[in-house]
C-alpha positions as CSV (number, residue, x, y, z in Angstrom):
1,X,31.5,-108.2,64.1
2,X,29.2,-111.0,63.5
3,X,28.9,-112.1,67.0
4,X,27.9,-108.2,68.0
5,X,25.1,-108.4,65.3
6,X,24.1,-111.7,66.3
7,X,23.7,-110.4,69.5
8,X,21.8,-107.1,69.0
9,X,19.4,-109.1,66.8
10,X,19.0,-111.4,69.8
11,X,18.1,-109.8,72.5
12,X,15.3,-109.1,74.4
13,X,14.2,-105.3,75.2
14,X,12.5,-105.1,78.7
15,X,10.2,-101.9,77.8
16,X,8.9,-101.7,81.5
17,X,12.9,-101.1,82.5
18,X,13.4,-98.9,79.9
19,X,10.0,-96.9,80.6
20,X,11.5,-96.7,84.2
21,X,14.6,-95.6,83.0
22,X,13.3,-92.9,80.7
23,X,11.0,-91.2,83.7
24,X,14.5,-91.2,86.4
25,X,15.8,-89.7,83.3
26,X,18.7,-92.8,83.7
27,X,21.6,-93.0,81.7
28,X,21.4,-96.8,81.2
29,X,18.9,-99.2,79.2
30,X,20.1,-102.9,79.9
31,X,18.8,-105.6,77.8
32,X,17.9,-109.7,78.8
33,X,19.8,-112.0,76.4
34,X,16.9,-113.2,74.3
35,X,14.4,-111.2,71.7
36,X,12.1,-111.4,69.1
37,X,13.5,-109.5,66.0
38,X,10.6,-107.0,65.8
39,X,11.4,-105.7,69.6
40,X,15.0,-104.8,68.3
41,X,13.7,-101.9,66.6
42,X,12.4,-100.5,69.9
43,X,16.3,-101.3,70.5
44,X,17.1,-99.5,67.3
45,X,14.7,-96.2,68.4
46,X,16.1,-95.7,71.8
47,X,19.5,-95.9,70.6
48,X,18.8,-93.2,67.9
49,X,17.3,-90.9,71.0
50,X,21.0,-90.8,72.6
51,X,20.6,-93.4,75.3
52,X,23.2,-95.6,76.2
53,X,22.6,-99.4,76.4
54,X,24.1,-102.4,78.0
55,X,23.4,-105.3,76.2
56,X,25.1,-109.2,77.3
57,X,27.3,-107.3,79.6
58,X,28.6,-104.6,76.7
59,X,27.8,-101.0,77.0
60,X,26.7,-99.2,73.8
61,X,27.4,-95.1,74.4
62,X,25.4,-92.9,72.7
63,X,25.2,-89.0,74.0
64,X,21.4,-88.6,75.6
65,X,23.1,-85.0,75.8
66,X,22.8,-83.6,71.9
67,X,19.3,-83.1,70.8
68,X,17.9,-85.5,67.8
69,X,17.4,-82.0,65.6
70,X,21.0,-80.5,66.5
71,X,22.7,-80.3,63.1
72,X,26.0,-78.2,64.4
73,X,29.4,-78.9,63.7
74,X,32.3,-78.3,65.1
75,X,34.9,-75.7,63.0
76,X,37.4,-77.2,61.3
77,X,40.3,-77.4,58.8
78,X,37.7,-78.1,56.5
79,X,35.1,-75.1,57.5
80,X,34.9,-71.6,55.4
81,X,37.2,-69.4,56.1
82,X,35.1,-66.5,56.8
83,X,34.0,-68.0,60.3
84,X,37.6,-66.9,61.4
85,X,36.1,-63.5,61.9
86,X,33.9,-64.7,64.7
87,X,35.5,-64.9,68.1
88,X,35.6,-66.7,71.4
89,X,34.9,-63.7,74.1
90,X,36.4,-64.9,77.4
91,X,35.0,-62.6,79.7
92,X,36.5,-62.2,84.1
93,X,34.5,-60.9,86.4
94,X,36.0,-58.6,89.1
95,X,35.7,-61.4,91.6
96,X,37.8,-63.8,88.8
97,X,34.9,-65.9,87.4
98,X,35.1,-66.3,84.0
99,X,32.6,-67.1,81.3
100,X,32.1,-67.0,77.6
101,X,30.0,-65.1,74.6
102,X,31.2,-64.4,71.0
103,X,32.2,-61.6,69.3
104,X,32.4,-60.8,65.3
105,X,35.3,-59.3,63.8
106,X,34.0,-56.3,61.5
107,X,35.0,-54.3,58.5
108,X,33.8,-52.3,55.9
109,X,35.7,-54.4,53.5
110,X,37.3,-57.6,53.7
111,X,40.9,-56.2,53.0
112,X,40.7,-54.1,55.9
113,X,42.7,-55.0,59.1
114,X,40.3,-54.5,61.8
115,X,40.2,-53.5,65.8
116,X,36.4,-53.7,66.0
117,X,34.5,-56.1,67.4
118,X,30.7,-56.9,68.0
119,X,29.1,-58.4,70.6
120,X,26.0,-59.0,73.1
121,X,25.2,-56.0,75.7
122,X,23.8,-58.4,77.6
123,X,27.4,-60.1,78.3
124,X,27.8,-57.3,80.0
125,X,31.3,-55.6,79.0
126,X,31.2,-52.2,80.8
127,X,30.5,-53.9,84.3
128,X,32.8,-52.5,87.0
129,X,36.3,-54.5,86.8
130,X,35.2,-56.6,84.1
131,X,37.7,-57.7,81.8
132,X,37.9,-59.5,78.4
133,X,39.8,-61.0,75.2
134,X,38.6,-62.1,72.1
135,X,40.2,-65.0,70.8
136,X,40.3,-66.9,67.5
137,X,42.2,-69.8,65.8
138,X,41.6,-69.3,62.1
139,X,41.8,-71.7,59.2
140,X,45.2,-72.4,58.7
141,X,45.9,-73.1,62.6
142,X,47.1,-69.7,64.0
143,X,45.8,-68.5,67.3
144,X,44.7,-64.5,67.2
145,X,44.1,-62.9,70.7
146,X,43.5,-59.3,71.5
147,X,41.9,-58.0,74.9
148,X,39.2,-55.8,74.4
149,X,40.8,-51.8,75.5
150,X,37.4,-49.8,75.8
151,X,33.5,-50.1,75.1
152,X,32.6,-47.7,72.7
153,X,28.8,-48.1,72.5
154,X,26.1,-50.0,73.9
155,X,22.4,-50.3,73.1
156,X,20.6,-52.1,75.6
157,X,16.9,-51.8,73.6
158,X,19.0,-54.0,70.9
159,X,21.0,-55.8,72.7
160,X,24.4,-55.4,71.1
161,X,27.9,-53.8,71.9
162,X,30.7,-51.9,70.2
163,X,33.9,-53.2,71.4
164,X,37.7,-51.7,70.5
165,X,40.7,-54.2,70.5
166,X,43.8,-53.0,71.8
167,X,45.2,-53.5,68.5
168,X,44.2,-54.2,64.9
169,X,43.9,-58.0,63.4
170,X,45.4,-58.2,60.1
171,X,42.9,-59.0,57.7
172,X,45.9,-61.3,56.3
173,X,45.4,-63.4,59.5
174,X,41.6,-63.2,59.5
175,X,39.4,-61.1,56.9
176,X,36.2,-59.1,59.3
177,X,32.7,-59.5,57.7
178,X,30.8,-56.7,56.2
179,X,27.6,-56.2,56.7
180,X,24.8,-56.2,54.1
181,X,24.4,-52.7,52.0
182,X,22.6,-50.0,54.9
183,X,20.2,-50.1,51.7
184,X,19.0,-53.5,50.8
185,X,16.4,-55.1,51.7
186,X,17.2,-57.6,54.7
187,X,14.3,-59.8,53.3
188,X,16.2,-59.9,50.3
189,X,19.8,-61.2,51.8
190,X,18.3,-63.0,53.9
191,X,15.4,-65.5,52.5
192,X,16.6,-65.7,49.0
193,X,19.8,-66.8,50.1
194,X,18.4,-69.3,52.8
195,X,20.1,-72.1,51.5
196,X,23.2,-70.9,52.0
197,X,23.2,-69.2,55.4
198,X,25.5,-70.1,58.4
199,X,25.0,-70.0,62.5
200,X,28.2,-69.8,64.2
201,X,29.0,-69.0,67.8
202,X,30.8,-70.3,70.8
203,X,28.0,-72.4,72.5
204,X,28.6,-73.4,76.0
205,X,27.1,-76.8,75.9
206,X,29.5,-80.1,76.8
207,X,29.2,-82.2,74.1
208,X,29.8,-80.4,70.8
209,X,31.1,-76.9,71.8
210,X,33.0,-78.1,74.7
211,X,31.9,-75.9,77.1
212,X,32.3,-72.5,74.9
213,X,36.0,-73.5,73.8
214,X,35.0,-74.6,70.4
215,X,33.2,-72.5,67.4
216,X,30.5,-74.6,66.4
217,X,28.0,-73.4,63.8
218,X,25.0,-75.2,61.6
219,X,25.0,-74.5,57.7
220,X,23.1,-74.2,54.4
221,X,19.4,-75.8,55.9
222,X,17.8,-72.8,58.2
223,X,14.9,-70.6,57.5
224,X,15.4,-67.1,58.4
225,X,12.7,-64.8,59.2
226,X,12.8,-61.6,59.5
227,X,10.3,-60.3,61.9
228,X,9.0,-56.5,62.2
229,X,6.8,-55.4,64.9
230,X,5.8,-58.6,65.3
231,X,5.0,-59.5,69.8
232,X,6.5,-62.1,71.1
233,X,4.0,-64.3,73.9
234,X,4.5,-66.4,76.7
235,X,3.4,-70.0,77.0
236,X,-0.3,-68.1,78.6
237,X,-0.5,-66.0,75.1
238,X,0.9,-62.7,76.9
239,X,2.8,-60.1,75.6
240,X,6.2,-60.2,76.7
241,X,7.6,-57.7,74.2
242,X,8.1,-56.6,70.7
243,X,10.3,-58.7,68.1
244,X,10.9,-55.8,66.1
245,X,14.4,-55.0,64.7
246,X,14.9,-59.1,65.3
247,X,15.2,-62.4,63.2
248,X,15.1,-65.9,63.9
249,X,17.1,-68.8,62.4
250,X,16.0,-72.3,62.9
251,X,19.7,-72.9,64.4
252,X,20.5,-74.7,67.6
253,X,22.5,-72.5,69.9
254,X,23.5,-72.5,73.9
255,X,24.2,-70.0,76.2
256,X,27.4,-68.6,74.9
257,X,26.5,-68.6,71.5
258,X,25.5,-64.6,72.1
259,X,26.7,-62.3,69.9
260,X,27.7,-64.6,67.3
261,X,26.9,-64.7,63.6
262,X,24.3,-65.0,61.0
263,X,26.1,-65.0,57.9
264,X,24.6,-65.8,54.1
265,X,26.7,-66.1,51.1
266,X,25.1,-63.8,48.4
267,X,26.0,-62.4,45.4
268,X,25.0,-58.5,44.9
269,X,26.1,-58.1,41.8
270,X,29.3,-55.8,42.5
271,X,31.6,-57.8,40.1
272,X,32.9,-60.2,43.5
273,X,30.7,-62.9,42.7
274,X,29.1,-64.7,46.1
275,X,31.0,-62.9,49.1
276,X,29.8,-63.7,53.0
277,X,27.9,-61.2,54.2
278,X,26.9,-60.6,58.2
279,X,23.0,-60.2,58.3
280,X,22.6,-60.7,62.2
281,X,24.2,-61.4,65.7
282,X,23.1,-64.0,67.8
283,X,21.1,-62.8,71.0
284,X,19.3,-65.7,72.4
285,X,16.5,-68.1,72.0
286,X,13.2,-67.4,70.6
287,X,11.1,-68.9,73.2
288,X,13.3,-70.2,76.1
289,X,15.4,-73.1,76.0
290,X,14.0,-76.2,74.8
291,X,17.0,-78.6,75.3
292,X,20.0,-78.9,78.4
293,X,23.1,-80.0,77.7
294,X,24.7,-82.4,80.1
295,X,26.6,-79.7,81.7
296,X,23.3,-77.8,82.5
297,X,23.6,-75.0,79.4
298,X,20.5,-74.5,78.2
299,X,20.0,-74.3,74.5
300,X,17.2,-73.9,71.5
301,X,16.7,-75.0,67.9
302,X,15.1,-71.3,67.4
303,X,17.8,-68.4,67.6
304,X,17.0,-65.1,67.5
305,X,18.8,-62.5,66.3
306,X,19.8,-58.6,66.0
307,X,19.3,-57.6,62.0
308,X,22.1,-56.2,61.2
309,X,20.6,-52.8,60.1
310,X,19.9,-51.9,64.1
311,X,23.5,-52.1,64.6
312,X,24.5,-50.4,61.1
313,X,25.0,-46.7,61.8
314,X,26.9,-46.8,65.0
315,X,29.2,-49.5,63.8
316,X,30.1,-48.0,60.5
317,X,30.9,-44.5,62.8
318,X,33.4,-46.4,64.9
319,X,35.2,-48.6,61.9
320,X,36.0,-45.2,60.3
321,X,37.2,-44.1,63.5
322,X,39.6,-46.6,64.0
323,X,40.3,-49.1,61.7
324,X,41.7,-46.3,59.3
């Protein structure tokens, strides 16, 4: 171990290689074996911006791939057990190619075994010969799959979908979220509880959520704001829409994270004490991607998402329906 540090202190950075390097947008910085010790923190500052480095023959890996201000994690034995509830969609095209969105288990309570399921309209679930299953592997290991029998609803204007499993998930096995009170004030749930909100959904990218297989979800440091009417403009200052009905987290997520949850742990008074409780669904970035995984998924550190109160009436209709 000596010898290693010995040597990083030791060597020399060629900044004109590594300026190259950085414009080819190279994998590779390689280093001559002698330095001054104040060019090792130029050493020190590419490594921390996920390059990889070759120094005296030895190659250093860090992931170029995972953006500095990407604070996700993946799920785990050790994550809450309330993200059990949101689900890897695996979705097959007629013609047999598959890809992936999310999909959040709901109830009207916790204690309620469930057969519906939320998701993006945009993932497109009532295309002609379009099949799909929503999968999850909860705390304690277990795998839960059920394949998605009919499309109840769709609202393309909000971007979200109704979805009925072909049978119910025991909320033994995995508890559905509720959704804040159709009465409170989403400002309310939202920002007061900032501190302790949670981003979860099946992001394609390769390094963390391996390509949509893996729940990943950042925790407890994003700002939610809840916008209302608010227009959304291009990079020329044009409008290219209304915001309205949507929020954003300051969250990274990639393509495949759609139709995941925004979840804050609040306490409303009602005698439970602090209880999870599902104030949005994942649709997309705020402003375009600003990061590309390795694999070519784009992502963004600014989600935006459906308040839950757009999706409120129709949802509620169906989870009487059928999850009696």
């Amino acid at each position: 171990m000596k010898a290693i540090v010995y040597t990083l202190i030791t060597v020399q950075f060629l900044i004109t290689s590594a300026l190259g390097a950085c414009e080819k947008n190279d994998t590779k910085i390689t280093f001559a074996p002698e330095a001054k010790i104040q060019e090792n923190l130029k050493v020190a500052g590419f490594l921390a911006t996920n390059y990889s480095s070759n120094v005296d023959g030895v190659v250093y890996n860090t992931d170029k791939s995972i953006a500095p201000n990407d604070m996700r994690v993946r799920k785990n034995s050790d994550s809450p057990k309330f993200l059990d509830a949101v689900g890897r969609m695996g979705i097959t095209k007629e013609n047999g190619k598959k890809f992936v969105c999310s999909g959040i288990l709901v109830g009207k309570t916790r204690i309620e075994d469930s057969r519906i399921v939320i998701s993006s309209e945009h993932c497109g679930y009532g295309a002609k010969g379009r099949t799909s299953e929503w999968k999850t592997t909860t705390k304690s290991g277990k795998t839960i799959k059920r394949k998605v029998q009919k499309v109840l609803f769709t609202d393309p204007s909000v971007d979200y979908a109704i979805l009925l499993l072909d049978k119910k998930v025991s909320h033994l096995d995995v508890e559905p979220l509720v959704m804040g009170d159709k009465d409170s004030s989403v400002n309310d749930i939202a920002q007061e509880h900032v501190g302790k909100s949670f981003v979860a959904g099946y992001s394609a990218d390769k390094e963390l959520g391996k390509n949509g297989d893996v729940l990943t979800y950042s925790s407890g440091y994003q700002v939610i704001d809840i916008l209302d009417g608010i227009v959304d403009e291009d990079e020329n200052g044009l409008d290219v829409g209304t915001m309205q009905g949507f929020g954003v987290a300051t969250a990274f997520t990639y393509g495949g994270a759609s139709g995941g949850a925004v979840i804050v742990l609040a306490d409303t008074e009602n005698g439970k004490g602090e209880q999870p409780y599902l104030v949005g669904m994942v649709r997309g970035s705020v402003t375009g991607d600003s990061h590309t995984s390795s694999n070519g998924v784009g992502g963004s550190k600014d989600t935006k998402f459906v308040i839950y109160k757009k999706m409120y009436e129709y949802t509620y209709e169906e989870m009487d329906k059928y999850n009696k």
